[in-house]
N, C-alpha and C positions, 0 to 999 in steps of 0.2 A: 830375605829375598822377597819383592813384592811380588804378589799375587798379579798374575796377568788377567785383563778386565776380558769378560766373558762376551763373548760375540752377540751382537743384538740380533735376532730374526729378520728380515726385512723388512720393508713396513709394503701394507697394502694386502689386499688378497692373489691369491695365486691367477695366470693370466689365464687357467680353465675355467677357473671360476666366474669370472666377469665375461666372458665367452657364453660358458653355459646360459647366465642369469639374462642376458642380451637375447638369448634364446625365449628361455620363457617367458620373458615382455611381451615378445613377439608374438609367440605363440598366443597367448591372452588378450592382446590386441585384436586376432584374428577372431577367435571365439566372441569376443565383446561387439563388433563388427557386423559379425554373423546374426547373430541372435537380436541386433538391433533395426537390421533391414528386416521387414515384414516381408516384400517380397524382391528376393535375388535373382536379379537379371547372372544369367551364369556366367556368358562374353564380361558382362563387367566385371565380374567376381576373378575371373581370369587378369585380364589384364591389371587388376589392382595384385593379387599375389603376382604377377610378372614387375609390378613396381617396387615392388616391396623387393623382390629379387635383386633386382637393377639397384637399387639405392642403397640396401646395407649390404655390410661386407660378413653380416654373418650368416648370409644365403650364399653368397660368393665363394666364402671361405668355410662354409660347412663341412665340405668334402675332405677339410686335415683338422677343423675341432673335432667333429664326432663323428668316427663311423661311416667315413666314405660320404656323409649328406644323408645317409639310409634317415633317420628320424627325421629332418626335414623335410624331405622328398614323401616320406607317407605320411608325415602330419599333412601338408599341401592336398595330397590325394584324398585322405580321410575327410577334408575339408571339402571339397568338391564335393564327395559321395554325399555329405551329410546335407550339403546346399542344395540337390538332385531331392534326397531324401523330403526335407521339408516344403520344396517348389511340390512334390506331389502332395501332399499331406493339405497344401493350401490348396490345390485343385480338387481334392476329396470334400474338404471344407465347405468350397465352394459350392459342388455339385450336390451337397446334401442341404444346403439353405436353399438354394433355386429348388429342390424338392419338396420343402419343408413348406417353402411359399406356394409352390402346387397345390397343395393340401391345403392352405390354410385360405386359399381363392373356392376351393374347393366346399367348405365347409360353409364356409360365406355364402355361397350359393345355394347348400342345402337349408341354412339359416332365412334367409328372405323364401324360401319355397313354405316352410313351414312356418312361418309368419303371413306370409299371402291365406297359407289353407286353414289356419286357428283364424283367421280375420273373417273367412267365409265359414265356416263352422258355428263361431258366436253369434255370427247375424239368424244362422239356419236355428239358432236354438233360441235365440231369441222370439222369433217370428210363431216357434213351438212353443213357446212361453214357458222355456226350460231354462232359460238364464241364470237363476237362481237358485236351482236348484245341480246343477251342472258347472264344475271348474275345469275350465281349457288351460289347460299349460303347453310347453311347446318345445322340443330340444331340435338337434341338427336330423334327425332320424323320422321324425313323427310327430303328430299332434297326438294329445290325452284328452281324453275327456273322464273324469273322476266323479264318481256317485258316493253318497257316503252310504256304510254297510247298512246302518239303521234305517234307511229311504226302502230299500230290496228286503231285506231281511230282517225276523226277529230274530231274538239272543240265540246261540246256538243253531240256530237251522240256516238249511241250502235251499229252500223253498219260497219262491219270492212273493213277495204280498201281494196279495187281490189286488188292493186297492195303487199299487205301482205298478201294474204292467201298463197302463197309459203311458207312462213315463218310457218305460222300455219302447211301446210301439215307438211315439214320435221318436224315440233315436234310434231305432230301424229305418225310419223315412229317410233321417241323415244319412248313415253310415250306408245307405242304399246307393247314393249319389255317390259313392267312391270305390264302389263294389269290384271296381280293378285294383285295388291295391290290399296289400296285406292289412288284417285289421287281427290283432291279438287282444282278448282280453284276460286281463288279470284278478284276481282275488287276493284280498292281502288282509291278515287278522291283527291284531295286539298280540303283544307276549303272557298274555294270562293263560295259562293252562285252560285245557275246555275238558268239561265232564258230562258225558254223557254214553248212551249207550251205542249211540250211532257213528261219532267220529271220535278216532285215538286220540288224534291232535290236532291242532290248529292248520298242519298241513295239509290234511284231508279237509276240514272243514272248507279252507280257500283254494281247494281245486274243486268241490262240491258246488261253490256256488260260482265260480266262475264257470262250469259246466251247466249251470240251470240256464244262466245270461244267454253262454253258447246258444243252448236248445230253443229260449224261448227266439232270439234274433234270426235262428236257421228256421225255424219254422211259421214264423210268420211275418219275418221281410223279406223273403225272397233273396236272403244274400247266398250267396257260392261257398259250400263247406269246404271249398279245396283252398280259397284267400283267408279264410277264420280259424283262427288257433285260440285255443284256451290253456291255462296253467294254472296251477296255486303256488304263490309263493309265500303261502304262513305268514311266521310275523317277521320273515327277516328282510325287507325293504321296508321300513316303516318314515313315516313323512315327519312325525312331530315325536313329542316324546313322550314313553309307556310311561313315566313316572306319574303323571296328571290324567285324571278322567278325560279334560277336553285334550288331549294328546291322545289317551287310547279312541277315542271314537273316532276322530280322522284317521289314523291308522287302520279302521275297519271299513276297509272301500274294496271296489269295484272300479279299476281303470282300462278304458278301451281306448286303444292304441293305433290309431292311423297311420302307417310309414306311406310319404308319399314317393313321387317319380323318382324323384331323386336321392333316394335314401337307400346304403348299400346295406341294406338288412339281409 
């Protein structure tokens, strides 16, 4: 008796399937879309998912492939929320770069102030025949003017040399002419350990002589000890490098700090 031939399966895939897969085109369409507009008018965002509704038949027919439409109906929703979501994200965006330019109008103006007062400053030390022995540098906050330590000081001592308080007067005459604005100075060492009997460290060392500058400036240019700060900052701001002799000698200065009008010190 012959064998009766075995039933072929159908051919094709099942009609949920090509249903479903119609689906997740869609849906990835949407997403691809979305994330392509930079910025999403929401009215248009609407009206294009109401197109998309209107033209295939698997928004139409949702409601007997899957679930009543429930997973289309809140992908659509989801989709909206997260267009709302990114339209705010882009006005955050926005409102933090118009801030960002605030500041940086902002800076620009402190910048040409302290370019203006280092302009007048050099002339003033020039005219004192300090040019030379005086470096004006200049950030958004203040003008510097930097002494090197050896000019003020011998090796290890806070006591400033005889023969340099000329130098000091004339930049009291300056620093007299700005006598309204904060004026800070600094002491700054190398990283060499110091031995001696009078200071532990290099930190005492450069708050010592930044204190001697203070005293001698408060006492005989008539500047206002309530605009004059003094500090030592040791050897940890250092300008060049400890490894080389002429590294640690620029590292052994004295800088006095101008903040002018404009500087939110």
């Amino acid at each position: 008796m012959a064998k009766r031939k075995a039933e072929e399966p159908p051919k094709g895939a099942p009609a949920w399937q090509s249903t479903f897969a119609d689906l997740m085109n869609l849906l990835l369409c949407f997403f691809v879309m979305l994330f392509a507009m930079s910025d999403v008018d929401k009215q248009k965002f609407e009206l294009i998912a109401a197109s998309f509704t209107q033209s295939f038949s698997v928004f139409s027919g949702g409601a007997q492939a899957i679930g009543d439409g429930i997973l289309i109906s809140n992908g659509v929703s989801q989709l909206n929320e997260l267009d709302e979501y990114m339209a705010t994200m882009g006005k955050a965006a926005e409102s933090n770069t118009e801030e960002q330019d605030k500041w940086d109008e902002i800076e620009e103006e402190q910048l040409k102030e302290s370019e203006s007062l280092s302009e007048l400053v050099e002339e003033a030390l020039t005219e004192q025949s300090l040019d030379g022995m005086v470096d004006v540098d200049f950030t958004s906050q203040y003008v510097s003017l930097t002494l090197n330590g050896a000019l003020l000081f011998d090796s290890g001592s806070a006591e400033i040399k005889t023969e340099s308080l000329p130098i000091l007067q004339k930049i009291g005459v300056i620093l007299r002419k700005y006598g309204k604005s904060i004026i800070e100075i600094e002491g700054h060492t190398d990283n060499v350990p110091i031995h001696n009997g009078r200071f532990a460290d290099n930190n005492e060392l450069s708050s010592a002589r930044a204190l001697s500058v203070f005293n001698y400036l408060i006492d005989n240019s008539g500047l206002d000890p309530t605009m004059v700060k003094h500090t030592g900052r040791g050897e940890y701001v250092p300008i060049a490098d400890n490894s080389t002799e002429i590294g640690r000698a620029k590292n052994r200065r004295v800088e006095i700090k101008i903040y002018h009008t404009l500087s939110t010190y």
